[in-house]
C-alpha positions as CSV (number, residue, x, y, z in Angstrom):
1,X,0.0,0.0,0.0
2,X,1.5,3.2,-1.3
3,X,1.9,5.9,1.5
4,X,-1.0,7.8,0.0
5,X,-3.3,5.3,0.8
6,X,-2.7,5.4,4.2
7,X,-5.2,7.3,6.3
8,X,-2.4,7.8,9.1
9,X,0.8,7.8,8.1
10,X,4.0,8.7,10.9
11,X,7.6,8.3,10.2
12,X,10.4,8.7,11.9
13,X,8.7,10.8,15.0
14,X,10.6,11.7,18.1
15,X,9.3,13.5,20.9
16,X,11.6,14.4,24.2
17,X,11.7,16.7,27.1
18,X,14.2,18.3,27.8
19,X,17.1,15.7,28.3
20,X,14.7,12.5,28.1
21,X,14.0,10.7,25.4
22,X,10.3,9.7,25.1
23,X,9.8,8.7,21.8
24,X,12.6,8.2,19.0
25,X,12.3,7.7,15.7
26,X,8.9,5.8,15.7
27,X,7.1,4.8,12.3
28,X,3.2,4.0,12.3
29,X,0.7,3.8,9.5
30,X,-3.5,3.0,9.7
31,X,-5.4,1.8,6.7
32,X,-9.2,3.4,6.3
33,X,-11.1,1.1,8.0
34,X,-8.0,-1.1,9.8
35,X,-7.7,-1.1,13.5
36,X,-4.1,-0.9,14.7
37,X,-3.1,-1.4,18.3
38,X,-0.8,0.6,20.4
39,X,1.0,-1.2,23.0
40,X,4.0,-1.4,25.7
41,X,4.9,-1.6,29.0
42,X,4.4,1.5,31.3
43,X,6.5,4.3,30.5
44,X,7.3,2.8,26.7
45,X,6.1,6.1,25.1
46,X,2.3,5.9,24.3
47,X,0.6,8.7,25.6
48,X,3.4,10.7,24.4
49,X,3.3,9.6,20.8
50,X,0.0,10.1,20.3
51,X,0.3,13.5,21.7
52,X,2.9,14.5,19.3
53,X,0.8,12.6,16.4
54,X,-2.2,14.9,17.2
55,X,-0.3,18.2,17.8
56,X,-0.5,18.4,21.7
57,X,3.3,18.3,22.3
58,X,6.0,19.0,20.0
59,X,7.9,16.6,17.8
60,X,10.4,15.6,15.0
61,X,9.5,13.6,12.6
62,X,7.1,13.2,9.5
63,X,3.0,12.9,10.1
64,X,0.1,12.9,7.5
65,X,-3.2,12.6,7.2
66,X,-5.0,11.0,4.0
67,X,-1.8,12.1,2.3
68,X,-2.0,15.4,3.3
69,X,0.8,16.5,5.9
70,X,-0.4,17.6,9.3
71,X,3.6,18.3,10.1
72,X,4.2,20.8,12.6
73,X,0.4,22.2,12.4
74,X,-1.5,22.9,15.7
75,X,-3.6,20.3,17.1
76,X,-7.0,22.0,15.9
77,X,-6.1,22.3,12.6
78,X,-5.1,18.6,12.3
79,X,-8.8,18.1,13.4
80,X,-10.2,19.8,10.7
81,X,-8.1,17.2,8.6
82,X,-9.3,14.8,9.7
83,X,-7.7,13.6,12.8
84,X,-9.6,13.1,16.5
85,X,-8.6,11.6,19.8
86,X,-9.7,10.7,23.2
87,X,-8.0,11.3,26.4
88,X,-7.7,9.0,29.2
89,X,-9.8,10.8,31.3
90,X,-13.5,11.4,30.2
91,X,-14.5,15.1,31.1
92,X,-18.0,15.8,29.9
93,X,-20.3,18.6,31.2
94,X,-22.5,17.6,33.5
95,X,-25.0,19.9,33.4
96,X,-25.6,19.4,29.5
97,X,-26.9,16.5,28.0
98,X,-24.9,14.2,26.1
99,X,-26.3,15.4,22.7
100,X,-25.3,19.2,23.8
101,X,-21.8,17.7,25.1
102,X,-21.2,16.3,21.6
103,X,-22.4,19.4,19.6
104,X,-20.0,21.5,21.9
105,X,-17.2,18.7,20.4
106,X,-19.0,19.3,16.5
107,X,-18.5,23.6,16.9
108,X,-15.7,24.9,15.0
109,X,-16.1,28.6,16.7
110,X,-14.7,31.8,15.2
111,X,-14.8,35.0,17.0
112,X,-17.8,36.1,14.4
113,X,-19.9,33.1,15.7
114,X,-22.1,34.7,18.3
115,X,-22.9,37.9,16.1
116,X,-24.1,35.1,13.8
117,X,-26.3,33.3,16.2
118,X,-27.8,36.0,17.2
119,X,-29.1,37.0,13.9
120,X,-29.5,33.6,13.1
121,X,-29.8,31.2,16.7
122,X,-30.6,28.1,14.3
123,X,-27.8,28.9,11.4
124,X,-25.3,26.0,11.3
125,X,-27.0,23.5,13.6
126,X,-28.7,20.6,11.4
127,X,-25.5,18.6,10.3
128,X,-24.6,19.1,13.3
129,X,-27.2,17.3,14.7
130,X,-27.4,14.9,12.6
131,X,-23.7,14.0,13.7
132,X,-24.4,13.8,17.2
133,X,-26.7,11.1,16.3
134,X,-24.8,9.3,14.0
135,X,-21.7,9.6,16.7
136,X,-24.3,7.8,19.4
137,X,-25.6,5.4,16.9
138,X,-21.8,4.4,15.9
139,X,-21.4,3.4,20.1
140,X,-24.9,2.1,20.5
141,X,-25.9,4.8,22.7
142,X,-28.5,6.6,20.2
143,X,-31.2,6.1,23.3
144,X,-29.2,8.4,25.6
145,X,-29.0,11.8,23.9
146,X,-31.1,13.6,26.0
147,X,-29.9,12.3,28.9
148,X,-27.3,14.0,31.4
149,X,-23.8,12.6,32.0
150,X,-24.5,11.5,35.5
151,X,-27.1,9.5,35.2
152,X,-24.7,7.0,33.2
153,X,-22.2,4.0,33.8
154,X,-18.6,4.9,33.8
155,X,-18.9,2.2,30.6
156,X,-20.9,4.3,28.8
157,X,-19.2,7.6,29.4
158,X,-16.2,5.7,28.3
159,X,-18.2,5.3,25.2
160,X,-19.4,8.9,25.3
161,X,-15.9,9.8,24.7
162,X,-15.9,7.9,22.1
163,X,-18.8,9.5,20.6
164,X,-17.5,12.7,20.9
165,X,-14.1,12.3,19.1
166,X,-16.2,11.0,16.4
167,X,-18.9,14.0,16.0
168,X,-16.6,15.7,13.4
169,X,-16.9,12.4,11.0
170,X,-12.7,12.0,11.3
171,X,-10.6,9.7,8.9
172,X,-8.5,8.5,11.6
173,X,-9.2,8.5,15.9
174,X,-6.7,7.8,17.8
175,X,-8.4,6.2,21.0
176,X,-5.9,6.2,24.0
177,X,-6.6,4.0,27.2
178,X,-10.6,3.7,26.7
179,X,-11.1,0.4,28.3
180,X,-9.6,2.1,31.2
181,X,-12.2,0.6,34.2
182,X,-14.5,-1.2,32.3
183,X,-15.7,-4.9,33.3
184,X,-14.7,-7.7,31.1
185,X,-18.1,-7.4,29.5
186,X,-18.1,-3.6,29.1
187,X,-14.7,-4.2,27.1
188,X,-16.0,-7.4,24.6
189,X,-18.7,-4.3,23.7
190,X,-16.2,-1.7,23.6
191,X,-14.0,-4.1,20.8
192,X,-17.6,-4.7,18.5
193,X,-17.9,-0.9,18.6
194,X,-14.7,-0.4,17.7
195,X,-15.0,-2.7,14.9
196,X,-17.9,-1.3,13.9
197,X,-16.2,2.2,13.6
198,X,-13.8,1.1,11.6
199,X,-16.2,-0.9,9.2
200,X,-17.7,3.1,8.2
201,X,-14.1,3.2,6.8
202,X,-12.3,5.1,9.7
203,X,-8.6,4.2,10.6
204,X,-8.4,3.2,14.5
205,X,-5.3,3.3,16.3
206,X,-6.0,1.5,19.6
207,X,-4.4,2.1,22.4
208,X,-5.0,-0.2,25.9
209,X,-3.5,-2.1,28.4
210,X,-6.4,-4.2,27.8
211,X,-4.5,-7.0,26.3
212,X,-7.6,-9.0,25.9
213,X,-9.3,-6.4,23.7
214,X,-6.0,-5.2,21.6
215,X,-5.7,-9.0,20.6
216,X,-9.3,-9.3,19.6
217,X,-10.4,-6.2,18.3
218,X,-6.7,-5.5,16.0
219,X,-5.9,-6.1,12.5
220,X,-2.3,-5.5,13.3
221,X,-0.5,-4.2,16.6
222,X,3.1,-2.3,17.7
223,X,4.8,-2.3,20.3
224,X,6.3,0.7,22.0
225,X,9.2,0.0,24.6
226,X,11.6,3.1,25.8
227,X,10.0,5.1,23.2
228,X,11.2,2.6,20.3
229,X,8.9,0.3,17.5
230,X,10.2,-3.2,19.2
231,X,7.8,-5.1,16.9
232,X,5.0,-5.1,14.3
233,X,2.8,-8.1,13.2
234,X,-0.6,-9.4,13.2
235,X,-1.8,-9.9,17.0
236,X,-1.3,-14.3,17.0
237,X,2.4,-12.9,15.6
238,X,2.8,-10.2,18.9
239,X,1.4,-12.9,21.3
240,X,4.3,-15.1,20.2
241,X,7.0,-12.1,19.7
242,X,10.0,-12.8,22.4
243,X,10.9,-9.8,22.3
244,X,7.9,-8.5,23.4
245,X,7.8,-11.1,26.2
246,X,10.4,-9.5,27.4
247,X,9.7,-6.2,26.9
248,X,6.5,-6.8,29.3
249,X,8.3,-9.0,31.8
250,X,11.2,-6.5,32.1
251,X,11.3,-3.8,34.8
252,X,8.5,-1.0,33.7
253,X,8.9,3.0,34.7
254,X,5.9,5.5,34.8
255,X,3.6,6.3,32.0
256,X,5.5,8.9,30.3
């Protein structure tokens, strides 16, 4: 597959601060519609790479999106291309419903916005709507719009999260630690969702210390150790690596 067919496409990335190395040289690519998993032991680099992939921290390196290079642009503007995340920690508002916390993720405001709303309170908001539902119908939680945050299960804010890194209709998300505290059950639904995502023909890059859920839910997988691309291969070919063995049965260090 030529590199223009990728709908993520990272070379050679290196991210450090100040004297530590967190990530160097790293090379990752996502098909449309492929799920590829992200793993390592704690303190390997992850967070930290997908930070620098979608603009949050600054790097070295090559990154594109749908062929188009994203290089050393901000982190909004490689939204508008195309590229979303989640973070490890779900914040939604509270006080909104979910529907209202996933069109605040679908605005794109400019400082003429609110001169336009109030000539026109309704301009801009039907495909954004119809996102919002899309984005809950893609997670399976098209029954909970108007409901508020609170009166969910920490599974399906997990899967809120989701929903909102999705409202924009991305080419690539870049999904970072959501099985974090979900039941085995919550997790085997997590992995059909994800599948499901990717079946629309959106390039998933899955990162979990869930390994039962990387393993099931990946067309291929890479691991991360002291910021370095130990191994790549499908996940029956990563379960057998022993190099990756090791890697997990070595001393870890903090989550960088």
């Amino acid at each position: 597959m030529s590199h223009n067919e990728l709908t993520l496409d990272v070379n050679e990335l290196t991210v450090s601060y100040g004297g530590l190395l967190a990530v160097s040289g790293a090379s990752i690519n996502v098909a449309p519609g492929e799920v590829v998993g992200l793993i390592g032991p704690n303190g390997a680099g992850k967070t930290s790479l997908i930070d620098a992939i979608t603009g949050f921290t600054s790097s070295r390196g090559r990154i594109a999106v749908d062929g188009v290079s994203v290089t050393g642009l901000s982190a909004h503007r490689r939204t508008r291309l195309g590229l979303s995340r989640t973070f490890q920690s779900v914040e939604l508002f509270d006080d909104l419903t979910v529907s209202e916390n996933l069109l605040v993720a679908a605005s794109d405001p400019t400082w003429w916005s609110p001169l336009i709303h109030m000539i026109a309170p309704n301009f801009g908001r039907g495909n954004g709507a119809m996102d919002v539902e899309w984005a809950l119908d893609a997670v399976g939680l098209s029954a909970f719009g108007e409901s508020l945050p609170t009166s969910l299960s920490h599974g399906q804010r997990r899967l809120i999260g989701v929903a909102r890194a999705l409202v924009r209709r991305p080419k690539v998300i870049l999904l970072d630690e959501p099985a974090a505290g979900l039941d085995t059950q919550e997790s085997k639904l997590l992995g059909i969702r994800i599948k499901e995502i990717a079946a629309t023909g959106i390039g998933v890059l899955l990162v979990d210390h869930d390994m039962g859920l990387v393993l099931s839910t990946c067309d291929r997988i890479s691991v991360l150790n002291f910021g370095e691309i130990i191994a790549v291969g499908t996940p029956v070919e990563i379960r057998n690596n022993k190099l990756v063995l090791q890697a997990y049965l070595g001393t870890a260090r903090s989550e960088t």
